[in-house]
C-alpha positions in Angstrom: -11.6 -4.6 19.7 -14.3 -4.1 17.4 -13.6 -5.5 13.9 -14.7 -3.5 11.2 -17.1 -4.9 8.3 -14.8 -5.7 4.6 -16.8 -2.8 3.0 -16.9 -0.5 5.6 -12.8 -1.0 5.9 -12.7 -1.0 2.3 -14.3 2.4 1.4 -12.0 4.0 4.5 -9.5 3.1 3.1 -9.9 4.5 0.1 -10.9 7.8 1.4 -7.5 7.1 3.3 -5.9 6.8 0.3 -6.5 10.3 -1.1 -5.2 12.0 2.2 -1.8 10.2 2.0 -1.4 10.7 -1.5 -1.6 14.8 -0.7 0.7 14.2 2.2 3.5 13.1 0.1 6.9 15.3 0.1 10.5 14.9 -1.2 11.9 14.7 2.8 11.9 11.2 3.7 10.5 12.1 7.0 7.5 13.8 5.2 6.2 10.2 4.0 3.4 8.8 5.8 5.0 5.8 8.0 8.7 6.9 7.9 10.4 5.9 10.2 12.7 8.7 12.5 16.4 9.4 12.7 17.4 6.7 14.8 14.1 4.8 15.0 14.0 1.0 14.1 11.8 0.1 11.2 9.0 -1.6 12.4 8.1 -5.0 10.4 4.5 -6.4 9.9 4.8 -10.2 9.0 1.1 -11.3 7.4 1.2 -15.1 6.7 3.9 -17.0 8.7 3.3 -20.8 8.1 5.8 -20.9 5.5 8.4 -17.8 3.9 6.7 -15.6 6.2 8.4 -17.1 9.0 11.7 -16.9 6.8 10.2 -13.3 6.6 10.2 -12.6 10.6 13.3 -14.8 11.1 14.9 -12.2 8.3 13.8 -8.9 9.8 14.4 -9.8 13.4 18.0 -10.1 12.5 18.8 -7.0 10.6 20.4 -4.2 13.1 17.8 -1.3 12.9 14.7 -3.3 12.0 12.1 -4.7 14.0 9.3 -7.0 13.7 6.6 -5.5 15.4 3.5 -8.6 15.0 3.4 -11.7 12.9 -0.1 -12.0 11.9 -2.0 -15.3 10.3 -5.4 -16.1 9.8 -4.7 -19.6 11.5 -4.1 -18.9 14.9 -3.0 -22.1 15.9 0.5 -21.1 14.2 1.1 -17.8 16.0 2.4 -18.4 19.4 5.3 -20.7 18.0 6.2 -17.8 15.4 6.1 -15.1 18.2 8.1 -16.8 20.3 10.6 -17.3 17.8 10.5 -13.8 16.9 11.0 -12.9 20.4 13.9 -15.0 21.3 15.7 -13.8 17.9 15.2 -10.3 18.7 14.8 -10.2 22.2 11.3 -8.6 22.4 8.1 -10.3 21.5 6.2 -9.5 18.9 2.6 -8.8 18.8 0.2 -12.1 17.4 -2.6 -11.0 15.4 -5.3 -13.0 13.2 -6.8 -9.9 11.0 -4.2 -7.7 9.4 -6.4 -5.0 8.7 -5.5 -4.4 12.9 -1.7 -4.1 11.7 -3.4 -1.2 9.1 -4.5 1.5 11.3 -1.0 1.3 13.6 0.6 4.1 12.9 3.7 2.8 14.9 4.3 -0.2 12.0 6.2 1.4 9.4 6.0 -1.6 6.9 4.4 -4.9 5.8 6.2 -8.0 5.0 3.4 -10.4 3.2 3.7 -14.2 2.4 0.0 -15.4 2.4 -1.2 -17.4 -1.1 -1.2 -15.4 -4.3 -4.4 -14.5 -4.0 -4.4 -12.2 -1.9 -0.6 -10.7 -2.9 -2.5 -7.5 -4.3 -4.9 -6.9 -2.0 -2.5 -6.7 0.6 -0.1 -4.8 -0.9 -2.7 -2.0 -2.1 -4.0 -1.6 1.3 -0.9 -1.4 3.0 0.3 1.4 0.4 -3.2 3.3 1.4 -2.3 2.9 4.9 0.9 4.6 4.6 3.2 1.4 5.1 5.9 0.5 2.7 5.6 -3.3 1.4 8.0 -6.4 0.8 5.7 -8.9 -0.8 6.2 -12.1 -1.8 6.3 -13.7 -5.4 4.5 -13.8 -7.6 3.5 -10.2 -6.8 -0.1 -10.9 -8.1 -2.6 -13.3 -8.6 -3.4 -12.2 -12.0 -2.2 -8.9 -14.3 -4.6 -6.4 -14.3 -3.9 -7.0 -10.2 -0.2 -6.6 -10.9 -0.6 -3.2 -12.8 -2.9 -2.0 -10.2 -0.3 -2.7 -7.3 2.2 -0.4 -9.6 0.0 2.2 -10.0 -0.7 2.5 -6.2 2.9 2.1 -5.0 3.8 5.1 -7.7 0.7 7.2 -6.6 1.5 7.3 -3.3 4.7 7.0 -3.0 5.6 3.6 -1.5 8.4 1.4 -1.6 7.0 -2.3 -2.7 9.9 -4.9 -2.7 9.6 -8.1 -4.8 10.9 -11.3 -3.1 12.5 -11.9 -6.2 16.0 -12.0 -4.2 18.5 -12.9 -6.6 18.5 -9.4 -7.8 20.2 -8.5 -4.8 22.9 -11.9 -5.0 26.5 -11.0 -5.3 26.1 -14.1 -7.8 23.7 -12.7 -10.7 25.2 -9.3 -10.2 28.4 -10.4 -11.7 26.9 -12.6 -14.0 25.0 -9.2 -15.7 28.5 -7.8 -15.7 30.0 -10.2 -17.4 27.2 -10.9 -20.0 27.4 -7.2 -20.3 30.8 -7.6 -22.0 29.2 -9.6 -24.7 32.1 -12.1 -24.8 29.4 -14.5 -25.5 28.0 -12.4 -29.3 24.1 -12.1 -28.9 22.3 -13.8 -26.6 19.6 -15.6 -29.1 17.7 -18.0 -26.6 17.5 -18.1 -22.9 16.0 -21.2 -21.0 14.7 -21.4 -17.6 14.9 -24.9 -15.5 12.8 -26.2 -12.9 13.2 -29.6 -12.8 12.8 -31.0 -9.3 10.5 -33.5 -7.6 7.5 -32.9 -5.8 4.8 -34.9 -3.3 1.8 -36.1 -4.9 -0.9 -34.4 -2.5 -3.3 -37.3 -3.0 -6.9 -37.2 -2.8 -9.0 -35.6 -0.2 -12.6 -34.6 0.5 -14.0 -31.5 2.2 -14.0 -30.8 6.1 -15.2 -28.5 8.6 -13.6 -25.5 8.7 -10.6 -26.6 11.7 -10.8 -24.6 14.9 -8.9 -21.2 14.8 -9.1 -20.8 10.9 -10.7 -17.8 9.8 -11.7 -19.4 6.9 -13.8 -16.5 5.4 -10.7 -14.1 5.4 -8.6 -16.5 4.0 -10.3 -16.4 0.7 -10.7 -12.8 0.6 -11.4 -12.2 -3.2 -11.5 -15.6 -4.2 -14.7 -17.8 -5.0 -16.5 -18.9 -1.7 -16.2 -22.3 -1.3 -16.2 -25.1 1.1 -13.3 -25.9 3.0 -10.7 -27.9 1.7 -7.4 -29.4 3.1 -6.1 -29.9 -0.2 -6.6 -26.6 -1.2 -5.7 -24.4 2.3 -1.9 -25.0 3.9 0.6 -24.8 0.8 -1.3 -26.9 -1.6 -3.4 -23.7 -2.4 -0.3 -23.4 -5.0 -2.1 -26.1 -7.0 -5.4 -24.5 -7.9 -6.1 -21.7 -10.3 -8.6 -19.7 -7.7 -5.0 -18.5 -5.2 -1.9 -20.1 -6.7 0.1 -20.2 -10.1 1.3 -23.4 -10.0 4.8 -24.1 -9.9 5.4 -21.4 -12.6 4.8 -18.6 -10.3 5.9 -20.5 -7.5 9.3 -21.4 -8.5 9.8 -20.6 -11.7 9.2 -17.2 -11.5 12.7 -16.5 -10.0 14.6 -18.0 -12.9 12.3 -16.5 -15.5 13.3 -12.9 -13.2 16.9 -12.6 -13.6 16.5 -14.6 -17.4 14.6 -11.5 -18.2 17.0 -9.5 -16.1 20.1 -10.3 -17.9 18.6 -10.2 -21.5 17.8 -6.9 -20.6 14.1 -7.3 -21.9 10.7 -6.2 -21.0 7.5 -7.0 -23.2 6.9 -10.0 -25.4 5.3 -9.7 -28.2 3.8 -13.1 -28.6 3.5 -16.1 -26.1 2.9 -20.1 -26.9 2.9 -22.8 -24.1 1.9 -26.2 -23.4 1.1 -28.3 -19.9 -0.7 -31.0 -18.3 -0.4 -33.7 -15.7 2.1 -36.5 -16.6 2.9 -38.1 -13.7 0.6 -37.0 -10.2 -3.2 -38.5 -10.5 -4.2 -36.0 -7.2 -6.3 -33.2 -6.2 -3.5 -30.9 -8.5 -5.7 -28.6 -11.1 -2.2 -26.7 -12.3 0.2 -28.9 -14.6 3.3 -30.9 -13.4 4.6 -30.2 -17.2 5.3 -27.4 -18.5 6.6 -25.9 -21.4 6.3 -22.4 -22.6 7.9 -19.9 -25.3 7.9 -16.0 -25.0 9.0 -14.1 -28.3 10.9 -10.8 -27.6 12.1 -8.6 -30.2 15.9 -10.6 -31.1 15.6 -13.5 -28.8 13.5 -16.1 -27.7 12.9 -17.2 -23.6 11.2 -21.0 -22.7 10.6 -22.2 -20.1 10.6 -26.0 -18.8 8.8 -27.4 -16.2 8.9 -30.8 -14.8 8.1 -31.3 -11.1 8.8 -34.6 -11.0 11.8 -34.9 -11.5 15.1 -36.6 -9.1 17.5 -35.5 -11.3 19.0 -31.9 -12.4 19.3 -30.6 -15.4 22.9 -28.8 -16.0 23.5 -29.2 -12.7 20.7 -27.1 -11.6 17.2 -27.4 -10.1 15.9 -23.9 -11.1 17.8 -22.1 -12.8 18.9 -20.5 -16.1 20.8 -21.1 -19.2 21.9 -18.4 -21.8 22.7 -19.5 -25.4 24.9 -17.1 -27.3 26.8 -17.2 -30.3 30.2 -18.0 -28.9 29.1 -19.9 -26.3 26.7 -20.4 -23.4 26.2 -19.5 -19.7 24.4 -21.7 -17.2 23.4 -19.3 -14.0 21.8 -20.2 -10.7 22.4 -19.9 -7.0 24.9 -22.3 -6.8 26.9 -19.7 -9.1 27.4 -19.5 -12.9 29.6 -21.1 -15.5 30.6 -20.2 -19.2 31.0 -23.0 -21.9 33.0 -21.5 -24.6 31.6 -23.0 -28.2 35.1 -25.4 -28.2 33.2 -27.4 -25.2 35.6 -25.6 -23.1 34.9 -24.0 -19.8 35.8 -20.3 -19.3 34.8 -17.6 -16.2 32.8 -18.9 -13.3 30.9 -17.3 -10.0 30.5 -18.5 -6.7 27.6 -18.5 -4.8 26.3 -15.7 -2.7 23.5 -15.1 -0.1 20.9 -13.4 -1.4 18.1 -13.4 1.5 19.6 -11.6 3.9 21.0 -8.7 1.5 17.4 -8.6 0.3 16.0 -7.9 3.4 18.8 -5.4 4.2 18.0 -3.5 1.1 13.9 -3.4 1.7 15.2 -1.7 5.0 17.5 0.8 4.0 14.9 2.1 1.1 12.2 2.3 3.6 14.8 4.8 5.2 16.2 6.1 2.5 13.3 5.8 -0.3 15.5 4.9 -2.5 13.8 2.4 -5.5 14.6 -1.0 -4.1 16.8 -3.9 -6.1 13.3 -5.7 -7.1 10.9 -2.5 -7.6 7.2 -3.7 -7.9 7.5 -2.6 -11.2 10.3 -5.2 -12.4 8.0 -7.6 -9.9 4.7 -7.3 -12.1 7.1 -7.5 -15.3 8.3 -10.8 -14.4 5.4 -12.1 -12.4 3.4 -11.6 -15.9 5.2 -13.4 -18.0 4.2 -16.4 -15.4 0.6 -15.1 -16.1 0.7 -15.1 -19.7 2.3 -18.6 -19.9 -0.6 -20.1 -17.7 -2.9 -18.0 -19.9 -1.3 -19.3 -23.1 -1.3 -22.6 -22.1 -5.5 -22.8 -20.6 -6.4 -21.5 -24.2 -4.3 -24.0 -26.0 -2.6 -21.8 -28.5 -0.1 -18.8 -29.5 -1.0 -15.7 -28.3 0.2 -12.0 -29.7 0.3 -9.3 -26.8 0.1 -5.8 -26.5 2.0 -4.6 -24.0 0.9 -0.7 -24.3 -2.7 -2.1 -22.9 -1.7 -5.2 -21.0 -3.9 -7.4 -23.7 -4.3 -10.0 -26.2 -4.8 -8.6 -29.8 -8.1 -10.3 -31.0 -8.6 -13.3 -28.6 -11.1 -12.1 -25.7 -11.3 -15.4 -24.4 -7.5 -15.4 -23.4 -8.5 -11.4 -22.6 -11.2 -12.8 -19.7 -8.0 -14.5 -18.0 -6.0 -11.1 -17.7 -8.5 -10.7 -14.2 -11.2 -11.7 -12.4 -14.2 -10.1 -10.3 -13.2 -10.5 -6.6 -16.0 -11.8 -4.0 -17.4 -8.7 -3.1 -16.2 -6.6 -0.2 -13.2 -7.7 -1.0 -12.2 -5.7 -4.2 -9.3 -3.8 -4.3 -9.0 0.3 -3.5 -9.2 2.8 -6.4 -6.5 4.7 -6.0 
């Protein structure tokens, strides 16, 4: 099959774009890439080495879903995946190395993507052009004028876009809302996340050839061409500011999620953080410390980061930890625990699962269009505060934020960090 060039796909898809956006209606049926009465959804996986093969393992098990391909620009991982996929739903999946493929089948309902952050939004905007409904993984974007951009096109054309921010569908931290909804504890004043777990040193590595099967050109889409480097491709992209967020939008970002969740808040008003490298002497640019404030109106959330860690803090690895005025809650997916201001415990949760349910709810809203447990909109709201932390900490100081335009008031240098100019033919749609 002929591949089409990036600008060439590009511009159709934005013409594509406009035609779907007319075709919209308030019958499920009328969306593009709704699936029929009694039709499985059919699943997309792009990016399998790592969640995306939770991702197809996920799917293949839901009654009425489907995956239909596992894609990944390293080939070499595909036949293992598919025939995974195969023997956990009992038909094989299609393997493919250019997603854009998956794009013009009209058969695929949806897109499940787990590649590196940089190329979360991208994704995600071409799928919703395409008429496909999204689950992408965390942190939804790379940066936040990406984030805002994969809002506006899931709400212009109509799309459901599902955060893998998957506590918000855990039996767990839905009763822990309820019951901080009570406001047994008085006002919640300060909220801290935790991630305080060890991590490998990546050590130090020079550049290579480009290893058979790789298409190493796709892989860095919109970021900066540069040579190819094992330190920088297969999960240790997390580490470097050109595709990951370090470990705050890597791991943290689910704690700082249902933190924000449960205080019920939205914009901060001013942001202050601090971070290096303590411990790892590798090729690591983002920190292994961490430590950030974001001031909302009547309370306060931090955020601590220590990857280097063997021990827990409060009993948790990532987690959360609300400080009211009678008392405090720990919360994570072992469960939650109230400490009474006496010392003394008081209500507990037990664990839940909260993959699986997840999963099940991106399904029956592709059905049912219903607005999914973790819109893209509640994504990009908590993904951003991961933004503005890494932004606040590069800069070095205390940042005040205007949430109306998505800026910093009077500090363009922290303003140039908000987004960056993809490598061309690979900038996103106007929708």
């Amino acid at each position: 099959m002929k591949q089409p060039t990036r600008r060439r796909f590009l511009k159709r898809s934005c013409k594509a774009a406009f035609a779907a956006g007319a075709a919209l209606a308030a019958s499920p049926l009328a969306f593009p890439g709704a699936p029929g009465s009694g039709e499985r959804v059919r699943v997309a996986v792009i990016g399998i080495r790592g969640r995306g093969r939770n991702h197809a393992s996920g799917f293949a098990a839901i009654a009425g879903a489907e995956v239909a391909a596992v894609c990944d620009v390293d080939s070499r991982l595909l036949p293992e995946v598919q025939a995974e996929t195969a023997a956990a739903q009992k038909k094989k999946p299609d393997a493919v190395q250019d997603f854009r493929r998956l794009l013009d089948d009209k058969s695929i309902h949806a897109i499940s993507i787990a590649t590196p952050d940089h190329w979360h939004a991208l994704a995600t905007i071409l799928g919703c052009v395409a008429g496909k409904d999204v689950y992408v993984e965390k942190p939804c974007s790379h940066n936040i004028r990406e984030g805002r951009a994969m809002v506006d096109a899931a709400r212009k054309l109509g799309r459901v876009v599902q955060h893998g921010t998957q506590s918000r569908s855990g039996e767990t931290f839905l009763s822990a809302r309820e019951f901080l909804r009570k406001g047994e504890l008085g006002r919640i004043l300060v909220a801290k996340v935790i991630n305080s777990q060890l991590r490998d040193d990546i050590g130090r590595k020079s550049e290579e050839p480009v290893p058979p099967g790789v298409d190493y050109d796709l892989w860095l889409g919109p970021a900066p061409k540069r040579p190819f480097h094992p330190n920088r491709f297969h999960y240790n992209w997390h580490w470097h500011w050109d595709y990951g967020t370090g470990d705050l939008g890597n791991d943290s970002v689910h704690p700082i999620d249902y933190a924000r969740w449960m205080l019920g808040v939205e914009d901060p008003i001013a942001v202050s953080a601090s971070g290096t490298k303590l411990h790892f002497r590798d090729d690591q640019e983002t920190p292994d410390t961490q430590h950030i404030t974001w001031e909302f109106e009547g309370c306060h959330l931090v955020s601590e980061l220590k990857i280097w860690c063997p021990y827990r803090e409060h009993g948790m690895e990532n987690g959360a930890v609300f400080y009211g005025e009678n008392g405090y809650m720990t919360l994570s997916p072992q469960g939650w625990q109230v400490i009474w201001k006496d010392n003394k415990p008081g209500a507990r949760g037990e664990p839940s699962s909260r993959q699986e349910r997840h999963f099940q709810n991106f399904i029956d809203c592709v059905r049912s269009r219903a607005k999914p447990n973790a819109d893209i909109l509640e994504g990009h709201l908590s993904s951003r505060l991961c933004h503005l932390g890494n932004i606040a900490m590069r800069v070095g100081r205390r940042l005040r934020f205007d949430a109306k335009t998505e800026s910093f008031i009077g500090d363009e240098e922290a303003n140039r960090l908000l987004g960056r100019d993809p490598r061309p033919g690979f900038e996103l749609p106007k929708v």
